[in-house]
N, C-alpha and C positions, 0 to 999 in steps of 0.2 A: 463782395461778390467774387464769386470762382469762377472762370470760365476756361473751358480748354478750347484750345485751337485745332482747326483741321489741318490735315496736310497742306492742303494749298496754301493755304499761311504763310506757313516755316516755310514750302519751297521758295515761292513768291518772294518771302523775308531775306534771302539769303541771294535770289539770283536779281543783280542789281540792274541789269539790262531789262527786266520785265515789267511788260507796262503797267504793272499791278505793285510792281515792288514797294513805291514811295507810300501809297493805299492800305499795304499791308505791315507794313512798320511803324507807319501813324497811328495806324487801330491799338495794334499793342501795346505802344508806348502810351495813349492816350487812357486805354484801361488801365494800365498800372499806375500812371500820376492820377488816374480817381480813385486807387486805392483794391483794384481789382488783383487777383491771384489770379497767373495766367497759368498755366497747367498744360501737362502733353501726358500720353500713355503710351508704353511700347507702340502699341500699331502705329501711332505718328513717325516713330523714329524707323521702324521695320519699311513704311512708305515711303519716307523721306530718303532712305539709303539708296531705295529702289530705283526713283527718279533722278538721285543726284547722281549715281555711278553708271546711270543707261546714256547710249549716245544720246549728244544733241540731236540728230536725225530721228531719233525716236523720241522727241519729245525731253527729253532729260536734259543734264546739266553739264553732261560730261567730264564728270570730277573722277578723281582716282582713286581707287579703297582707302589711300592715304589722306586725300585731300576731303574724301567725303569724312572720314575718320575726326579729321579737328572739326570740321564744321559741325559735324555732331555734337564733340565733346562740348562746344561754345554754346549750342544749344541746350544742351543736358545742363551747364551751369546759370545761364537764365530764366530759365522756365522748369516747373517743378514737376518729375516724374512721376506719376502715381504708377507703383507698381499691378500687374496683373494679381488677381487671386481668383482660386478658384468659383468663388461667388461671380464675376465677370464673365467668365464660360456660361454659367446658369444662366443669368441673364440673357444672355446674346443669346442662349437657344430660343427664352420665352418670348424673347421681340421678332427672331426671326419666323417661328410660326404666329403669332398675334397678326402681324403685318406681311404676312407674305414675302418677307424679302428674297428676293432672288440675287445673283450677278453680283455686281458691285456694289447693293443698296446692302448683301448681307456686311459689308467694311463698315459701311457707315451706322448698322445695328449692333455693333459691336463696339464702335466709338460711343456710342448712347448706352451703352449696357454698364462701360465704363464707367462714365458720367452716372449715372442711376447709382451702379455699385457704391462711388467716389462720393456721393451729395453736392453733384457740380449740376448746375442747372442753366446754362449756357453754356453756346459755343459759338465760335468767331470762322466762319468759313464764308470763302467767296461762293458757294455751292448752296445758297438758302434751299433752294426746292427740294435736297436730297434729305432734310433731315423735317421738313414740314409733316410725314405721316405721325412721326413722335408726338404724343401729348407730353406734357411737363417741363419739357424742355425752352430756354428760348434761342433762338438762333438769329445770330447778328451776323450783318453784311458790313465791311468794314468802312464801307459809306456811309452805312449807318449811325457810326461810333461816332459821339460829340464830344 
């Protein structure tokens, strides 16, 4: 099984204070000893920068270009990049007029374009109801994960 993770994931994964942390390191760790390929795509790592170097006040991690710098690299060594191609682009267009996305739901037709491009058909995000308009897809909560 291949499944790529959403942002909230990794951040979750990473910020040990949060109450989702232990939830979201169990999931992953629990697909991989079943033998799962956990996967991430640029947009994960371009969000993830975004959240970890924005103040904590605003929601973020408050890490510093350097310190979000290793945590990335550490992530980029456990979890497998699939690179962007221009096939990825096309897709995200056809899902975003299919589904109407608007706002923040066009991120996460993009993350599915990915997925479609990549032949990954799961994803592991605290966020189930953002990616339910997608058919083909399955999308796991990581309470879910056994």
């Amino acid at each position: 099984m291949n499944i790529l993770v959403d942002t909230n994931i990794l951040v979750r994964s990473v910020h040990h204070r949060d109450a989702q942390h232990k939830e979201a390191v169990r999931a992953m760790r629990k697909r991989r000893t079943q033998g799962a390929i956990v996967h991430i795509v640029p947009q994960n790592l371009y969000e993830f920068w975004s959240v970890a170097t924005r103040p904590a006040a605003n929601n973020g991690l408050a890490l510093s270009p350097q310190q979000a710098n290793r945590v990335t690299a550490r992530i980029e060594k456990l979890l497998i990049l699939l690179r962007d191609t221009p096939a990825v682009y096309d897709e995200w267009r056809r899902l975003v007029a299919v589904h109407s996305a608007s706002g923040k739901a066009s991120h996460d037709a993009r993350l599915v374009a990915a997925m479609n491009v990549h032949g990954i058909d799961h994803v592991l995000t605290f966020n189930v109801d953002d990616f339910k308009r997608y058919t083909g897809i399955n999308v796991l909560h990581p309470s879910g994960v056994r």
